[in-house]
C-alpha positions as CSV (number, residue, x, y, z in Angstrom):
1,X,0.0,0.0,0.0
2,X,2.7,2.2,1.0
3,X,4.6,1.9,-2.4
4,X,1.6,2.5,-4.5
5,X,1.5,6.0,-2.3
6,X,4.4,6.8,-3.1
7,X,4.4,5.5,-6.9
8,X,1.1,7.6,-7.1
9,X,3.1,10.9,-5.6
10,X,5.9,10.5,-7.8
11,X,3.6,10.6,-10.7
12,X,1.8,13.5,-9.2
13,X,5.2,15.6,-8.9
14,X,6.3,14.5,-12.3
15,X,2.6,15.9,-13.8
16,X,3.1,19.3,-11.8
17,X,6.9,19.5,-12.8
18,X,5.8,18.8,-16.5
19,X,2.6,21.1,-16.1
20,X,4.8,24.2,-14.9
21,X,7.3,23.5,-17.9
22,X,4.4,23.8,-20.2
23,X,3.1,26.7,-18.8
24,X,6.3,28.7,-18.4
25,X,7.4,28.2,-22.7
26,X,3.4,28.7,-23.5
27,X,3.3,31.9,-21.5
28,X,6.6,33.7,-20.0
29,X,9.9,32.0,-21.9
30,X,11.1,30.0,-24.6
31,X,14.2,28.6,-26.1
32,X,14.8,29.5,-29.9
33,X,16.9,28.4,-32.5
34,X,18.9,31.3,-34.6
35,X,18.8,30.0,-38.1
36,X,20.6,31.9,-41.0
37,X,23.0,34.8,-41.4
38,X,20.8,37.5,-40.9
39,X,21.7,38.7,-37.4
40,X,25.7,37.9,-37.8
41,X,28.1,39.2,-36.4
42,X,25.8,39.4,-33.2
43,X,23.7,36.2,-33.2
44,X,25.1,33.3,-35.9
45,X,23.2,30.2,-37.3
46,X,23.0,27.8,-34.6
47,X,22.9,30.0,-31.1
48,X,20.3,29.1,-28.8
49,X,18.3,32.0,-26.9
50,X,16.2,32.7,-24.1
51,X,13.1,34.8,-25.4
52,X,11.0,36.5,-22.9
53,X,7.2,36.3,-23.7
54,X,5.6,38.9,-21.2
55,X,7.5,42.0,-20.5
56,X,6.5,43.3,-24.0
57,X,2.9,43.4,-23.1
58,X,3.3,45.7,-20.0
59,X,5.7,48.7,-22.3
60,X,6.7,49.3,-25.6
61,X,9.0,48.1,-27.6
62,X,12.4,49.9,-27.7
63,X,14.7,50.7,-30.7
64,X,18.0,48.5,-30.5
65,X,15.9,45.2,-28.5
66,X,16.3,42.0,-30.5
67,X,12.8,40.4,-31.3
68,X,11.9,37.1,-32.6
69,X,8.8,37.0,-34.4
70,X,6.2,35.3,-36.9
71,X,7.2,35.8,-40.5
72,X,4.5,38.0,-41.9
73,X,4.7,35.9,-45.2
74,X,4.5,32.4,-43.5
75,X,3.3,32.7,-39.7
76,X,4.8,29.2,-38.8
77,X,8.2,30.3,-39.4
78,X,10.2,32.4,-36.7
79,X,12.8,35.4,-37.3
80,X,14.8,36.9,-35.3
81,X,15.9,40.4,-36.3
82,X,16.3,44.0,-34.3
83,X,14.0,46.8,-33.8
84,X,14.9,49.6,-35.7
85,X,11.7,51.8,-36.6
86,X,8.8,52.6,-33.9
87,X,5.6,53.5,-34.2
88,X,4.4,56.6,-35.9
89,X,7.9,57.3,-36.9
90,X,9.5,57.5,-40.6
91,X,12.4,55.9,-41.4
92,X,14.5,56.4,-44.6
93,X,17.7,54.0,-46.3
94,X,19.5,56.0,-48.5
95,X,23.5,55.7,-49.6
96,X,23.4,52.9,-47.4
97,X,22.3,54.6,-44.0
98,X,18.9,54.3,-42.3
99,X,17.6,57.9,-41.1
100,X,14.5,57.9,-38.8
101,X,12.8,60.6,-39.0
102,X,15.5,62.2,-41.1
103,X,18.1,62.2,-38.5
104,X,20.6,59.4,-39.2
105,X,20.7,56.3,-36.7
106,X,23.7,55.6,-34.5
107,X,23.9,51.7,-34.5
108,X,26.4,50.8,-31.7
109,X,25.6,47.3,-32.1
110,X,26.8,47.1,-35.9
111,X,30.7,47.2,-37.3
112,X,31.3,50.6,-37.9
113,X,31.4,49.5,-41.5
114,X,28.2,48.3,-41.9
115,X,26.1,49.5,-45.5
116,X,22.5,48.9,-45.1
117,X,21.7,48.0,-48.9
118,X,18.8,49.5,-50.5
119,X,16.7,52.6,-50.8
120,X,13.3,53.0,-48.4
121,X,11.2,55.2,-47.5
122,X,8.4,53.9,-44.7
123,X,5.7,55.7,-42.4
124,X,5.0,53.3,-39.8
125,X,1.3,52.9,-38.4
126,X,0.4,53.5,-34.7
127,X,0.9,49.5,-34.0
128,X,4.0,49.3,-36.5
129,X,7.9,48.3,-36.3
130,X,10.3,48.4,-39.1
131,X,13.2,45.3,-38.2
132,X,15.7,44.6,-40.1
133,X,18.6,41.8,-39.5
134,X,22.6,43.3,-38.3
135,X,24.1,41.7,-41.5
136,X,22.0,43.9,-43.4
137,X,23.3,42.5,-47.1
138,X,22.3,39.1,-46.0
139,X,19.2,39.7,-44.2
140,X,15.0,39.3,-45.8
141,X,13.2,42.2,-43.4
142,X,11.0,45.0,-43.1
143,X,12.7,46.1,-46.3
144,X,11.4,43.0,-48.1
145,X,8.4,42.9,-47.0
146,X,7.3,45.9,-45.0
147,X,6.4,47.3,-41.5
148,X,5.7,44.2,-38.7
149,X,2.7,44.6,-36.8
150,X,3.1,44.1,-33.1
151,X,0.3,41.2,-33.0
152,X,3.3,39.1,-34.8
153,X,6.3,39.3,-31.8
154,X,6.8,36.5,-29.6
155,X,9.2,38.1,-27.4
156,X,12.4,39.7,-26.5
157,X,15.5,38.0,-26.8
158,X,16.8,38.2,-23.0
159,X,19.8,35.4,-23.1
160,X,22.1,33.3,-25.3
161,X,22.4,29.8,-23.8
162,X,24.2,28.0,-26.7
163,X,26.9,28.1,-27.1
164,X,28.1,28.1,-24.1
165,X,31.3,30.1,-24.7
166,X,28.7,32.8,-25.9
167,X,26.2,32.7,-22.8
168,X,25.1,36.4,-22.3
169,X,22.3,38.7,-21.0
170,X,20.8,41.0,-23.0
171,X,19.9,43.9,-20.9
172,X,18.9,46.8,-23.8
C-alpha cells in the first residue's frame, strides 16, 4: 500500500513539474533556435536563446531590443531580427544609412562599416515596427516585406544559452 502511495506521488510531482514546464514556454519563456546569417556578427546560425514572452505586453518596444517573431509571409516560421523603426515614426535607407525621421541612426551594435543595402522610405502605423537583420546585405526584413505589426512578436531576446562560450544577457 505504501509503495503505490508513493508510486502515485511521484507521478503527481512528475505531472506538476511537466505542467509548470508547459506553462512557463506557452506563456513567459522560450528557447529558440537562430537560423541563417541575418543577425551575424551578433547572433550566428545555430545560437540558442532565451526569449522572454511577457514583459512586452506591459511597455513598448524599444529601438536597439532584439525580437523574434512570426514571419508575416509564413506565420509558422520564426525570425529573429532587431527593432529599428517605432511607431508613428519614418524611417529612410538611402547611400546605405537608415535615417529615422531624417536624422541618421547611431547603431552601436553594428561594425562601424556596416552599409545597409537598398533605398526605403516607410511611415509606420500607430501598432507598426520596421526590423531589419545586423548583416544587413544578407538579411529578408521590413525592407522586403514591409512594416511588422506588433500582433506578430513573440518576445524579446533576453539570453544566449548555446553556445556556451557565448552565454550572455541581454539587458537593452
Amino acid at each position: 500500500m505504501r509503495q503505490r502511495l508513493l508510486r502515485f506521488l511521484e507521478l503527481l510531482e512528475i505531472l506538476a513539474v511537466t505542467a509548470i514546464a508547459v506553462g512557463v514556454v506557452a506563456f513567459i519563456a522560450q528557447p529558440f533556435r537562430v537560423q541563417g546569417a541575418s543577425m551575424t556578427p551578433n547572433f550566428f546560425s545555430g545560437d540558442y536563446v532565451l526569449v522572454d514572452k511577457v514583459s512586452y505586453h506591459f511597455r513598448p518596444l524599444d529601438r536597439g531590443e532584439v525580437i523574434v517573431f512570426r514571419n508575416p509571409e509564413n506565420e509558422s516560421e520564426y525570425f529573429i531580427k532587431r527593432v529599428v523603426g517605432l511607431p508613428g515614426k519614418v524611417v529612410s535607407i538611402s547611400d546605405g544609412q537608415v535615417y529615422i525621421d531624417g536624422k541618421l541612426l547611431k547603431e552601436g551594435y553594428l561594425p562601424a562599416e556596416t552599409e545597409s543595402t537598398g533605398e526605403a522610405d516607410f511611415i509606420l502605423g500607430p501598432d507598426e515596427y520596421f526590423v531589419m537583420g545586423d548583416n544587413r546585405a544578407q538579411s529578408r526584413d521590413s525592407r522586403s516585406w514591409g512594416a511588422l505589426t506588433r500582433d506578430k512578436v513573440v518576445g524579446l531576446v533576453r539570453l544566449r544559452f548555446w553556445p556556451p562560450d557565448e552565454l550572455g544577457v541581454f539587458a537593452y
